[in-house]
C-alpha positions as CSV (number, residue, x, y, z in Angstrom):
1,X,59.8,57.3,56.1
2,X,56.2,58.2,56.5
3,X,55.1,60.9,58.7
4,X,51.6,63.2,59.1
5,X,51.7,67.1,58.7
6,X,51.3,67.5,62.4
7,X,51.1,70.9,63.0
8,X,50.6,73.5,65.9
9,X,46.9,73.3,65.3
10,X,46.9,69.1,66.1
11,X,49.3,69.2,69.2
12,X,46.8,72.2,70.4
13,X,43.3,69.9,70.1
14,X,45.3,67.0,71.4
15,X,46.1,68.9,74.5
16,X,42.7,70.1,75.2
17,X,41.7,66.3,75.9
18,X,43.2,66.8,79.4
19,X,40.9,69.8,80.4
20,X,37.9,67.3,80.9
21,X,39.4,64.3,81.2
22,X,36.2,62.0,80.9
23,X,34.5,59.8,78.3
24,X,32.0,62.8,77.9
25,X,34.6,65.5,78.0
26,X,37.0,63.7,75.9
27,X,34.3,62.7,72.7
28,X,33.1,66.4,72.9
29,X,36.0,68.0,72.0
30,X,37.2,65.2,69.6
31,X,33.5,66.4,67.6
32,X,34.5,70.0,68.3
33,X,37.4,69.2,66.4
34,X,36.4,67.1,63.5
35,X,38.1,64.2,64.5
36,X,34.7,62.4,65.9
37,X,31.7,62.2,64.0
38,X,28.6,64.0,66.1
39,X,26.2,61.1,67.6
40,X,28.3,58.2,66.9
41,X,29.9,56.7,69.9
42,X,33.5,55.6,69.9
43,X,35.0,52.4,70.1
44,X,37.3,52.9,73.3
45,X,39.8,49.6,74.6
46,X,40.7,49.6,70.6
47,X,43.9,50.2,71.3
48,X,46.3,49.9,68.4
49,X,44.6,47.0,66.7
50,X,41.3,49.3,66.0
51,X,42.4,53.1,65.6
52,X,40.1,55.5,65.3
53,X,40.3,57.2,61.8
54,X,39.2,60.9,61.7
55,X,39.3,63.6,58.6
56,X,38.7,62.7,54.8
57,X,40.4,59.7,54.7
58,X,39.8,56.5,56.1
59,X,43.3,55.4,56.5
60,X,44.5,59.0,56.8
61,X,44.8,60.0,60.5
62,X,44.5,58.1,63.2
63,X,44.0,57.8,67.0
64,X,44.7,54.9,69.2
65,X,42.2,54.4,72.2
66,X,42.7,52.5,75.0
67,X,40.3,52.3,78.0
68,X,38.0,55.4,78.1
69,X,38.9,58.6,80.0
70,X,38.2,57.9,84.1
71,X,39.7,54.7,83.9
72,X,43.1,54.0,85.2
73,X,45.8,53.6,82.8
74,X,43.6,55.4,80.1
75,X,45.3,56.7,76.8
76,X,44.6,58.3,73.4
77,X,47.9,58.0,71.0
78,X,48.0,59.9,67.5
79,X,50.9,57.8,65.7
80,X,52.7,60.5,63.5
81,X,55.5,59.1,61.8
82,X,56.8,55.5,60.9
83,X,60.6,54.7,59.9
84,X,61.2,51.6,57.2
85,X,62.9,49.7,58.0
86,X,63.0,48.8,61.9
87,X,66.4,49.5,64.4
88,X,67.3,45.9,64.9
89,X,68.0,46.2,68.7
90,X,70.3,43.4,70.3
91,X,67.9,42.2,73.4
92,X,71.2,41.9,75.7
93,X,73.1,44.9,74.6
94,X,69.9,47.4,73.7
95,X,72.5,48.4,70.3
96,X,71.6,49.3,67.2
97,X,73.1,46.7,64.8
98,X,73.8,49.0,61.5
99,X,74.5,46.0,59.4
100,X,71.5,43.7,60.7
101,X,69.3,46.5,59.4
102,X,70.7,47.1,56.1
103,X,70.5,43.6,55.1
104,X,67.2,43.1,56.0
105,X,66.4,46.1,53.9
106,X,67.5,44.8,51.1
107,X,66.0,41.4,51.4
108,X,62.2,43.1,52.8
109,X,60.3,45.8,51.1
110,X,58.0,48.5,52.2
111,X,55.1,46.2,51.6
112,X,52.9,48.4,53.8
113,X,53.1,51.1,51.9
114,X,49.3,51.1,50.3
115,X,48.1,51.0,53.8
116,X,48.9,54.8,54.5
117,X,46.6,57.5,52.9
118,X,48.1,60.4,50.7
119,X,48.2,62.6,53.7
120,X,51.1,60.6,55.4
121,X,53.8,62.0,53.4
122,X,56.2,60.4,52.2
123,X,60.3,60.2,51.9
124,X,61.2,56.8,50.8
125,X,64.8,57.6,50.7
126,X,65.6,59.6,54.1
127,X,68.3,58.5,55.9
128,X,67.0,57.6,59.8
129,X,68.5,61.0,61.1
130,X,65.6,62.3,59.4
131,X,63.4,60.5,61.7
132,X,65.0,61.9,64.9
133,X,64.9,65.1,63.2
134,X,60.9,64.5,62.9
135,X,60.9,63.7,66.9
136,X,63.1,66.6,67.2
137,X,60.7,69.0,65.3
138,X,57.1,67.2,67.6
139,X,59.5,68.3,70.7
140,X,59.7,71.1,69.5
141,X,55.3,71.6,68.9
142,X,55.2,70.2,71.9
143,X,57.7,72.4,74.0
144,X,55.9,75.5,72.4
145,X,53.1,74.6,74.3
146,X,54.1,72.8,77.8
147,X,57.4,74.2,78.0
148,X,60.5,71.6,78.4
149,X,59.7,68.2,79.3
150,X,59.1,66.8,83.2
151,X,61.2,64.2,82.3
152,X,63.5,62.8,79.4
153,X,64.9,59.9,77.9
154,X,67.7,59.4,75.2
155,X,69.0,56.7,73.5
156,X,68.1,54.5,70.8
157,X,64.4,55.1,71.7
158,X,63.7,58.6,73.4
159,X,61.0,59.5,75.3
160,X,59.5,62.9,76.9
161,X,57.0,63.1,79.6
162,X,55.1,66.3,80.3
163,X,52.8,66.2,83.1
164,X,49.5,68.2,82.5
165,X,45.7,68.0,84.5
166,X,47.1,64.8,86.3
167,X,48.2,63.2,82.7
168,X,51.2,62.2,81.4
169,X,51.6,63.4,78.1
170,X,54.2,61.7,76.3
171,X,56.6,61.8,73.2
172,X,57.8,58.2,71.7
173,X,60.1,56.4,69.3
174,X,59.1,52.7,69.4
175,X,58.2,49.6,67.7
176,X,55.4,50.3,65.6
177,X,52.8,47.0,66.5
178,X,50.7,47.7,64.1
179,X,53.3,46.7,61.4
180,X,54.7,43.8,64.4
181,X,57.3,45.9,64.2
182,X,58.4,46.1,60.8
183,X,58.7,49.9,61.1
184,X,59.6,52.1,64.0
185,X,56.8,54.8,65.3
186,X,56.9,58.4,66.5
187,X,53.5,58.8,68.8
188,X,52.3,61.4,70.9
189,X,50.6,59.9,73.7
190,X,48.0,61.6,76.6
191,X,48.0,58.7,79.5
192,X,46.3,58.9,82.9
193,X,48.8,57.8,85.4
């Protein structure tokens, strides 16, 4: 498992992208922050295959932008936590097959691995209830702040929605596309409807 030291201080500048939900509003407070550098514009429709690195590192943390604030379907995600190796879901019967997944851990390997900066810290033997414990604990940030969730999911791949300044704001376990999902990912994700 690999996962960033999201804090209180994180889930509070992510939120306060939905005060001024424009391109202007949005790129202001990402420099007010330190996650944008001042007077260079972003690269927006990027989507996962182009994140947006912010802090010391250039593979440290990371945002994923999708089509600039104003437009419809508009998103910034911060990825904060990959699981090696992937559930193996059964497309017909949406289980988790236990043995599946073992086996193809022991015939792949965290190849990925030098892809990640220091910062994401890492537990290369955690067991996966340590990765719901890590969605548990963002709920949790995120709760702190928004209060309990509009909206939740369970199973195999949970999902909260908060609604907030006509965005959805949501909390994700899913395939990690980056990787073509060779690990699964926790994201936090603000989303206009």
């Amino acid at each position: 498992m690999k996962k960033l030291p999201v804090s209180p201080a994180e889930i509070r500048v992510l939120l306060s992208l939905t005060s001024d939900w424009t391109r202007e509003g949005v790129e202001k407070a990402l420099v007010e922050a330190g996650w944008a550098p001042d007077g260079k514009p972003l690269e927006w429709s990027a989507g996962a295959s182009a994140p947006h690195f912010f802090g010391d590192e250039d593979n440290g943390w990371r945002l994923e932008l999708g089509d600039e604030p104003g437009v419809a379907g508009a998103f910034v995600r911060l990825p904060c936590a990959l699981f090696w190796p992937a559930l193996d879901l059964d497309e017909d019967t949406d289980d988790y097959d236990d043995e599946d997944a073992f086996s193809a851990q022991e015939e792949e390997v965290d190849d990925l691995d030098d892809e990640y900066a220091d910062v994401w810290e890492r537990d290369p033997d955690a067991e996966r209830d340590a990765f719901d414990d890590e969605f548990a604990r963002l709920s949790n940030l995120l709760r702190a702040e928004l209060g309990d969730p509009d909206k939740r999911t369970e199973g195999l791949e949970p999902e909260e929605t908060w609604h907030r300044d006509g965005l959805e704001i949501h909390l994700e376990m899913t395939d990690d596309i980056n990787s073509y999902s060779q690990y699964d990912l926790i994201a936090i994700q603000l989303r206009a409807p």
